[in-house]
Residue frames relative to the residue before (quaternion, step in Angstrom):
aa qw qx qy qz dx dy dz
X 1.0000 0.0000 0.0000 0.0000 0.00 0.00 0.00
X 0.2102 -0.8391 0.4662 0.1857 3.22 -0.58 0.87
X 0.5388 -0.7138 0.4324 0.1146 3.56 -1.38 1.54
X 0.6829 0.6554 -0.3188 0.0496 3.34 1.04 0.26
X 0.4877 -0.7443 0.1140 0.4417 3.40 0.13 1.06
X 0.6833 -0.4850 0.3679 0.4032 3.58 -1.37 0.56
X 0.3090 -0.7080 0.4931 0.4001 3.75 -0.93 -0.03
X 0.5533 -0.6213 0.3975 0.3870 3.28 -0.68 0.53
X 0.3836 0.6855 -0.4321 0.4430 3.86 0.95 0.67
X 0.7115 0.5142 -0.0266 0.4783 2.58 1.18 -2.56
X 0.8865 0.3838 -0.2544 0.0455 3.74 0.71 0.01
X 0.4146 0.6612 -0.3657 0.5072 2.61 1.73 0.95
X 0.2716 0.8035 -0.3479 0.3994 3.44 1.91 0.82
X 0.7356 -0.5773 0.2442 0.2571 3.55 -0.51 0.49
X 0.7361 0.4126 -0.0136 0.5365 2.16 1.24 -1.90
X 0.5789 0.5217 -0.3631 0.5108 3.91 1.56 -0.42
X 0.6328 0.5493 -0.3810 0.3908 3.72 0.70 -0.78
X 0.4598 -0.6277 0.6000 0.1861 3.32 -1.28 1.84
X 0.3864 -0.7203 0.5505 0.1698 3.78 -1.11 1.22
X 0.0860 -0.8473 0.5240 0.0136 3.63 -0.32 1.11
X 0.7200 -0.4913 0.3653 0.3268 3.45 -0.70 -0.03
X 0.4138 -0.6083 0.5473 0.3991 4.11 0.24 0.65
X 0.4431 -0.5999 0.5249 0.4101 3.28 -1.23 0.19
X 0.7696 0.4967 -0.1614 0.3674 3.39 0.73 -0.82
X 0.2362 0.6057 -0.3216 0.6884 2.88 2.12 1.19
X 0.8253 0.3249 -0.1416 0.4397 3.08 -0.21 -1.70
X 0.6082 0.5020 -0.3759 0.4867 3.81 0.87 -0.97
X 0.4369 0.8099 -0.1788 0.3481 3.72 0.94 -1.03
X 0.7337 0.3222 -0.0301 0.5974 3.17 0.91 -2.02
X 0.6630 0.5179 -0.2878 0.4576 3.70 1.16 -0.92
X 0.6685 0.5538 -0.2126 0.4486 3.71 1.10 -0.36
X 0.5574 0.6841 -0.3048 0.3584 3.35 1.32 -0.56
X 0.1967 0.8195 -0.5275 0.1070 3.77 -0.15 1.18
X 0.0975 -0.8151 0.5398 0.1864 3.02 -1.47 0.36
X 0.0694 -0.8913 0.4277 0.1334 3.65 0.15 0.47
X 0.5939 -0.6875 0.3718 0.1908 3.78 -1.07 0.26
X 0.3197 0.8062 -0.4969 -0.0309 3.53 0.59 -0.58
X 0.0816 -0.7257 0.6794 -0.0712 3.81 -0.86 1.23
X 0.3129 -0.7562 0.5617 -0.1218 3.55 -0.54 1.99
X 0.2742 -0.6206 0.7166 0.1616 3.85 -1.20 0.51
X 0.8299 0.2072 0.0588 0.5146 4.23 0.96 -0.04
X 0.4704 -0.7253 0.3964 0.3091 3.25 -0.94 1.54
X 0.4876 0.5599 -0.4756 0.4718 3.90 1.08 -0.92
X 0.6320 0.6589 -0.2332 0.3348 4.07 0.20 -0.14
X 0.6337 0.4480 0.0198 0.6303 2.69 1.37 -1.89
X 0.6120 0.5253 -0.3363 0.4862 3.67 0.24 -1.00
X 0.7958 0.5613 -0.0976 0.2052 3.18 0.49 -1.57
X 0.7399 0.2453 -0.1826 0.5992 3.21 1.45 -0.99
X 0.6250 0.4252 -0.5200 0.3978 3.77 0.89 0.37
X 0.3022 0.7297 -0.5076 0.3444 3.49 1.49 0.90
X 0.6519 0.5225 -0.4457 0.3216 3.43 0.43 -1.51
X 0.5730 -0.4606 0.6479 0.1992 3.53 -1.76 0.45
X 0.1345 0.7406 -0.6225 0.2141 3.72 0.06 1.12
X 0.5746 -0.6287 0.4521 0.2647 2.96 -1.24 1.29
X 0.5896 -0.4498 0.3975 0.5404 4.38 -0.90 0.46
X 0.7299 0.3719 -0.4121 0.3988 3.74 0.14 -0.96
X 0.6097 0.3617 -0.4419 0.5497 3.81 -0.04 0.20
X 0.0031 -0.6927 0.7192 -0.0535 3.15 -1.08 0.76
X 0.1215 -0.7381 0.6599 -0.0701 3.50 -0.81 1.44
X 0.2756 -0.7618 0.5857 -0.0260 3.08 -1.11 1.71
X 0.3463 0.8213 -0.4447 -0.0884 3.64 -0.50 0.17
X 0.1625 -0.8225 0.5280 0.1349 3.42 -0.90 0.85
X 0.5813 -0.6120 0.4785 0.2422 3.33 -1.38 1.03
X 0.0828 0.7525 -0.6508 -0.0571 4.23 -0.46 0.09
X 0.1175 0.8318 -0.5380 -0.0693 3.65 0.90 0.85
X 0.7524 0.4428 -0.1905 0.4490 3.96 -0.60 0.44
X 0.7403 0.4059 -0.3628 0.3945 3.18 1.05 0.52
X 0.5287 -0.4780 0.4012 0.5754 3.54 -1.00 0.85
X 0.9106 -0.1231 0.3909 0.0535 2.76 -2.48 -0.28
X 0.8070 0.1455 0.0194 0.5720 3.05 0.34 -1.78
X 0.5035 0.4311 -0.4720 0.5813 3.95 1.33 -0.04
X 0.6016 0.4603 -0.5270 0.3854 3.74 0.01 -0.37
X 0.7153 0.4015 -0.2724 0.5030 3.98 0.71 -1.21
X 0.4737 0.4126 -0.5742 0.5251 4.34 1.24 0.17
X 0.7952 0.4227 -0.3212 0.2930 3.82 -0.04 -1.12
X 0.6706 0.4551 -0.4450 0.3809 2.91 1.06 -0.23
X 0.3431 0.7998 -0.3109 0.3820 3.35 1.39 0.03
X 0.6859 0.5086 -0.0387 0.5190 2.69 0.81 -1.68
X 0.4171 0.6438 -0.3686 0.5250 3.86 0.97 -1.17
X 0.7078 0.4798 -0.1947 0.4804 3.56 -0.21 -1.92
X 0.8520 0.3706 -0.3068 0.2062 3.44 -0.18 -0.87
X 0.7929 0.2834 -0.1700 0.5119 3.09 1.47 -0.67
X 0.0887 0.7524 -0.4354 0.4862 3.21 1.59 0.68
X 0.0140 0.8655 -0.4960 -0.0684 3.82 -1.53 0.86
X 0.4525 0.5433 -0.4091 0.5768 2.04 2.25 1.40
X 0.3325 -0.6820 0.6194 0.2016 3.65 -1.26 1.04
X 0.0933 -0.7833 0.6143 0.0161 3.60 -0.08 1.34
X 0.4508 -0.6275 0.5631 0.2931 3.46 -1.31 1.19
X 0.9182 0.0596 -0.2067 0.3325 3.76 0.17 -0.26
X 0.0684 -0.7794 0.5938 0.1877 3.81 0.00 0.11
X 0.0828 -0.7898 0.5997 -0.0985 3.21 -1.19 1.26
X 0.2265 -0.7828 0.5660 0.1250 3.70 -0.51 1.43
X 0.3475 -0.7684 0.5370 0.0222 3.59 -1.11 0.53
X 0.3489 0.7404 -0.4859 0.3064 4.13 0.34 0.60
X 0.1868 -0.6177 0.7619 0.0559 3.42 -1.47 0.29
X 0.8218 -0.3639 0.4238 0.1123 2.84 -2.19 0.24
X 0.3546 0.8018 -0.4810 0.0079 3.58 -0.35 0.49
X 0.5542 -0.7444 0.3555 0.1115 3.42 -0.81 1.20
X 0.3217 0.8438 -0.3736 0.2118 3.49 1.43 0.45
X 0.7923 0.1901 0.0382 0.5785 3.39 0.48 -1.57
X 0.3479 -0.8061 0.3310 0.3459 3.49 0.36 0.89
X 0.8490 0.0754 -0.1714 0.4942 4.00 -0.52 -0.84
X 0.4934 0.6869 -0.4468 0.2919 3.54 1.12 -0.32
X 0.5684 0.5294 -0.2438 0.5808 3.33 1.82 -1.78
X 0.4400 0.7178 -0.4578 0.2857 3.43 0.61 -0.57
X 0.8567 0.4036 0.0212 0.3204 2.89 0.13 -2.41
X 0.6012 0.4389 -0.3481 0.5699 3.39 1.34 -1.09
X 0.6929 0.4489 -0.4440 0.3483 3.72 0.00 -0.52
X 0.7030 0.4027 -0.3944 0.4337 3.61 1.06 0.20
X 0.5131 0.5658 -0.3782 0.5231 3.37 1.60 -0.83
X 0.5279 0.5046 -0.4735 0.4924 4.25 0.61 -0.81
X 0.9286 0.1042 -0.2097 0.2880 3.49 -0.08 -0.69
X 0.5546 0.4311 -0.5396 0.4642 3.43 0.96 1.00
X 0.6143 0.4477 -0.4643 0.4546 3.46 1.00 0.50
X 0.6539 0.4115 -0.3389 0.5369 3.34 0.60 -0.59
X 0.4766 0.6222 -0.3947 0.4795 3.60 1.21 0.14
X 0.5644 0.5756 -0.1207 0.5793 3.64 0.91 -1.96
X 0.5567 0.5117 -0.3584 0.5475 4.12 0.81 -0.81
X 0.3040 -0.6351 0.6271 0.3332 3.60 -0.27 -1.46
X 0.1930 0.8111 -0.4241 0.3537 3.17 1.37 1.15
X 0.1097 -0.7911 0.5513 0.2412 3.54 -0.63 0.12
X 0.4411 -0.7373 0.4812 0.1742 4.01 -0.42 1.28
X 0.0742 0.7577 -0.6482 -0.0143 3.78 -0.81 0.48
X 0.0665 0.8524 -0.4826 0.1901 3.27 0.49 1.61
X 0.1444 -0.7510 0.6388 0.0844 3.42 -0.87 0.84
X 0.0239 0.8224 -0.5397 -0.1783 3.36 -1.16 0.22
X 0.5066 -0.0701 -0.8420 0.1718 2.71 -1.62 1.64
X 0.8393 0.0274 0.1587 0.5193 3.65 1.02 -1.13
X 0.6897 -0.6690 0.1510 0.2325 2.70 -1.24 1.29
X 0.4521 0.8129 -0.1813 0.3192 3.00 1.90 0.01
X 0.3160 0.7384 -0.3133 0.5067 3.03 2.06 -0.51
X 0.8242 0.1572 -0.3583 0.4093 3.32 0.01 -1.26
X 0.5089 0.4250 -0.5965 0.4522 4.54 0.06 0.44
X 0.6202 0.5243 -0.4758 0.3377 3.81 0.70 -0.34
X 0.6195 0.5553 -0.3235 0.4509 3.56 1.05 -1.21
X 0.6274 0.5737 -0.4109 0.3292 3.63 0.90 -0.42
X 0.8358 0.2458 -0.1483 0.4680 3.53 1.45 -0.10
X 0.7214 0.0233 -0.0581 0.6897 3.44 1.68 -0.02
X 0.2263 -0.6560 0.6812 0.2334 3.41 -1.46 0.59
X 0.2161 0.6900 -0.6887 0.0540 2.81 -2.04 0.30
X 0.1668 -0.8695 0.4648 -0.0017 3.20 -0.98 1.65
X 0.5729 0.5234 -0.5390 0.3277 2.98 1.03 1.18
X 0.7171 -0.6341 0.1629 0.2390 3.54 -1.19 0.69
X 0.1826 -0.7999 0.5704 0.0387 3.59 -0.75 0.98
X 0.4470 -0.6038 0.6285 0.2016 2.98 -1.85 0.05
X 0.4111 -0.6989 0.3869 0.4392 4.02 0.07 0.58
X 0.2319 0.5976 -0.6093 0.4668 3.92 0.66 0.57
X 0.6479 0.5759 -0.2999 0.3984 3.61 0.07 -1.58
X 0.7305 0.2831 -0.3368 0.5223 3.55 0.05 -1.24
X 0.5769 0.6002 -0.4983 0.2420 3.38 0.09 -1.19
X 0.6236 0.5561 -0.2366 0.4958 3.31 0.93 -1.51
X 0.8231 0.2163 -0.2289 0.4726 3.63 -0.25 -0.86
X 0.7772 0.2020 -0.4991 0.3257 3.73 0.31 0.39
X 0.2423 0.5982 -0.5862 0.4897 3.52 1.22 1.09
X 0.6419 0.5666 -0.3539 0.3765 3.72 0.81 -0.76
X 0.6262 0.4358 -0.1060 0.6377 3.44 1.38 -1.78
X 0.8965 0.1088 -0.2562 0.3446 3.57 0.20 -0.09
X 0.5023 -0.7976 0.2332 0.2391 2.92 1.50 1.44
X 0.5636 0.4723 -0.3264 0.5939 4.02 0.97 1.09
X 0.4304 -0.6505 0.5388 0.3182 3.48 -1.44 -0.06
X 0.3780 -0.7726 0.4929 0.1311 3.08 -0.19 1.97
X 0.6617 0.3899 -0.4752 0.4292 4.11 0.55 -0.57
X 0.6430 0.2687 -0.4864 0.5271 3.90 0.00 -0.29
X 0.8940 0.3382 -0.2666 0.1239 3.72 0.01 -1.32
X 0.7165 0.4741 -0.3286 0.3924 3.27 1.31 -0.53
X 0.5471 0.5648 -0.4762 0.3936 3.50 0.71 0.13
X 0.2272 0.7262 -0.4918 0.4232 3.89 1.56 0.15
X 0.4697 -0.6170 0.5341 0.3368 3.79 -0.98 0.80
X 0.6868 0.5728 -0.2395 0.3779 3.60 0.76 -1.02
X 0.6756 0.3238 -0.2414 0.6168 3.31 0.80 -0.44
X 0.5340 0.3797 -0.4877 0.5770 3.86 0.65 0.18
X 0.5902 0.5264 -0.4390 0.4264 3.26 0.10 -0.33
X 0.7880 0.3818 -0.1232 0.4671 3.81 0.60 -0.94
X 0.3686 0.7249 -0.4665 0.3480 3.45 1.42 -0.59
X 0.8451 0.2479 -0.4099 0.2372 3.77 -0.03 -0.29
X 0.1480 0.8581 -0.3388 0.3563 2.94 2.42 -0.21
X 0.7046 0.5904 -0.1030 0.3799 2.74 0.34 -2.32
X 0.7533 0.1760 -0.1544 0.6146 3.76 -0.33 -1.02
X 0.5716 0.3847 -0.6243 0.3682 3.96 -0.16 0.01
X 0.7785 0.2810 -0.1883 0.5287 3.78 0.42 -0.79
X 0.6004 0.4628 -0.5676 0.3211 3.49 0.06 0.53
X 0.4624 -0.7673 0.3668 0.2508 3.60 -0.37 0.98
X 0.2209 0.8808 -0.0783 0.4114 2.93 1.90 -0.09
X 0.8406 0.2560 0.2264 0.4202 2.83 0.25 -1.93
X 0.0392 -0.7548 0.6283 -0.1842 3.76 -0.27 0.99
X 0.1773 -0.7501 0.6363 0.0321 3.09 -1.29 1.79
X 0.4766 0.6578 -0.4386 0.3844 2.86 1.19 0.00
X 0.7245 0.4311 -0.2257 0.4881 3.67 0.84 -1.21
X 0.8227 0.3439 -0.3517 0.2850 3.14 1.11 0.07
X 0.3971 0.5560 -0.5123 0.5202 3.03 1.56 0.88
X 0.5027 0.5965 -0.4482 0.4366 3.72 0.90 -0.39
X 0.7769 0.4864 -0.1249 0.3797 3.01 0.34 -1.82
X 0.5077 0.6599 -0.2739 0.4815 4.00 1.34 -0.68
X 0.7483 0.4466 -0.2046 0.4458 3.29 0.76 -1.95
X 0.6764 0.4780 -0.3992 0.3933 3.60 1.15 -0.81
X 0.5880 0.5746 -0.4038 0.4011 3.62 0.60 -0.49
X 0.7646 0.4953 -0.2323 0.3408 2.93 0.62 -1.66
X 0.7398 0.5349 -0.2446 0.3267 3.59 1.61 -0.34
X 0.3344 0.8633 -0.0919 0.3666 2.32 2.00 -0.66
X 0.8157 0.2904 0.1406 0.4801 2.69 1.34 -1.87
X 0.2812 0.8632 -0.3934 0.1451 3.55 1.16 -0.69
X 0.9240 0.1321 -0.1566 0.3228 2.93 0.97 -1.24
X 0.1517 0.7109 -0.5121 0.4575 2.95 0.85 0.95
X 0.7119 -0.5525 0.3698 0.2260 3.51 -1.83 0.08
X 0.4913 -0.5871 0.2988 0.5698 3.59 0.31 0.40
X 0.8053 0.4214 -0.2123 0.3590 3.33 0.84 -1.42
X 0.6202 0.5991 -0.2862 0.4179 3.53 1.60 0.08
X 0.3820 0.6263 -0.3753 0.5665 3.54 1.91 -0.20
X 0.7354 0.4714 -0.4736 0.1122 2.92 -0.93 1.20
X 0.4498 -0.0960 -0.8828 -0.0952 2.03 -2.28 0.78
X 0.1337 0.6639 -0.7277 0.1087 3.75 -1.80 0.65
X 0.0461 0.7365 -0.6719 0.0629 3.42 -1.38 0.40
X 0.0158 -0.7922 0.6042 0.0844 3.93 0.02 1.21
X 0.0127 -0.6927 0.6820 -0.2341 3.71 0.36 1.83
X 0.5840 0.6917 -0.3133 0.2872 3.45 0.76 -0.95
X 0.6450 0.5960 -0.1998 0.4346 3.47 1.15 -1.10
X 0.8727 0.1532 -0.2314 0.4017 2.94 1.25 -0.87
X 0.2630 0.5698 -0.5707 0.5295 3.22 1.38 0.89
X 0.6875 0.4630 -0.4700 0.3034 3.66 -0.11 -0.12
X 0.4035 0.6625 -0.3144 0.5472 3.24 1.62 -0.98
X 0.8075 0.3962 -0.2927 0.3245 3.18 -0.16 -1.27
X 0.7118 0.4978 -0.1662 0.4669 3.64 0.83 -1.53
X 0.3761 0.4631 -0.4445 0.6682 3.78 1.46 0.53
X 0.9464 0.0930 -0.1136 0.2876 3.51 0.05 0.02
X 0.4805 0.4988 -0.5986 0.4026 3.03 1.49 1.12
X 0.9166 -0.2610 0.1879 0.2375 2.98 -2.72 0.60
X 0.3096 -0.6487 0.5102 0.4722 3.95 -0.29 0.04
């Protein structure tokens, strides 16, 4: 083979020009994602396979309605393992629920320092996940019971959100809903999320509240929806 060097005429020649990847190839390969999301509730589910994501993100969620806490963060375990997809992020999904008194307490922190200890990423809310559609139209940091929201976004969405909005059909539309209500501002309510949630950090998981770090992964998401 012969070593002699190209002229510098000769190298903007076809046949001299080192073949690189297109950018829009390479960007292509750097965009591909898959992510996990494992829910305790169909309002959840419905909800994040709403967002407009671009094709190369591919957002999986699965409903696990009815299970404690810390069985939602084993199955989802399980999910992962037999899964033949290596997903860059796995995100659990749960709230707060006032049933069994310190027992709910304890597991609702143990759920998310295991599923923490996992490399999981927690989107906990606390009393209910409702908080985070409330933050889309008012803050307020003082503590409720999810009754409250129910009530006040039956107000903002002008129906009785406990019989009607748990309806599959209207979950289904729920982000519809606050993108076009002029109302409504995700923006303030990731603002408004991040302050609570700092606010509060340190504190116990189960002692935050009102708080709901849904926000985090709505950012996630809005990095990767459609232009």
């Amino acid at each position: 083979m012969s070593n002699k060097p190209v002229k510098v005429t000769d190298q903007n020649k076809p046949w001299n020009r080192k073949k690189e990847p297109s950018d829009h190839k390479a960007k292509s390969r750097e965009m591909k994602k898959t992510i996990l999301i494992v829910t305790e509730g169909q309002t959840e589910e419905l909800y994040f396979k709403s967002f407009p994501v671009i094709t190369s993100f591919k957002v999986e969620a699965v409903n696990l309605e009815g299970q404690s806490k810390l069985k939602l963060i084993n199955l989802t375990e399980g999910i992962v393992e037999e899964s033949h997809i290596e997903y860059d992020e796995i995100w659990c999904v749960f709230d707060m629920d006032f049933k069994n008194g310190a027992k709910e307490l304890s597991e609702f922190d143990n759920a998310i320092s295991q599923g923490q200890s996992k490399g999981y990423k927690i989107a906990y809310s606390n009393d209910a996940f409702e908080v985070w559609f409330y933050l889309h139209y008012s803050y307020n940091d003082q503590k409720n019971i999810r009754s409250y929201y129910y009530k006040e976004l039956g107000k903002y969405w002008n129906m009785n959100y406990e019989d009607e909005g748990k309806k599959y059909a209207f979950c289904e539309r729920i982000y519809e809903i606050l993108e076009e209500d002029n109302n409504a501002s995700q923006e303030n309510a990731i603002r408004w999320a991040s302050k609570l949630h700092t606010s509060q950090k340190d504190l116990a998981y189960h002692q935050q509240n009102p708080v709901t770090t849904v926000y985090q992964l709505v950012e996630t998401l809005n990095k990767n929806l459609k232009p």
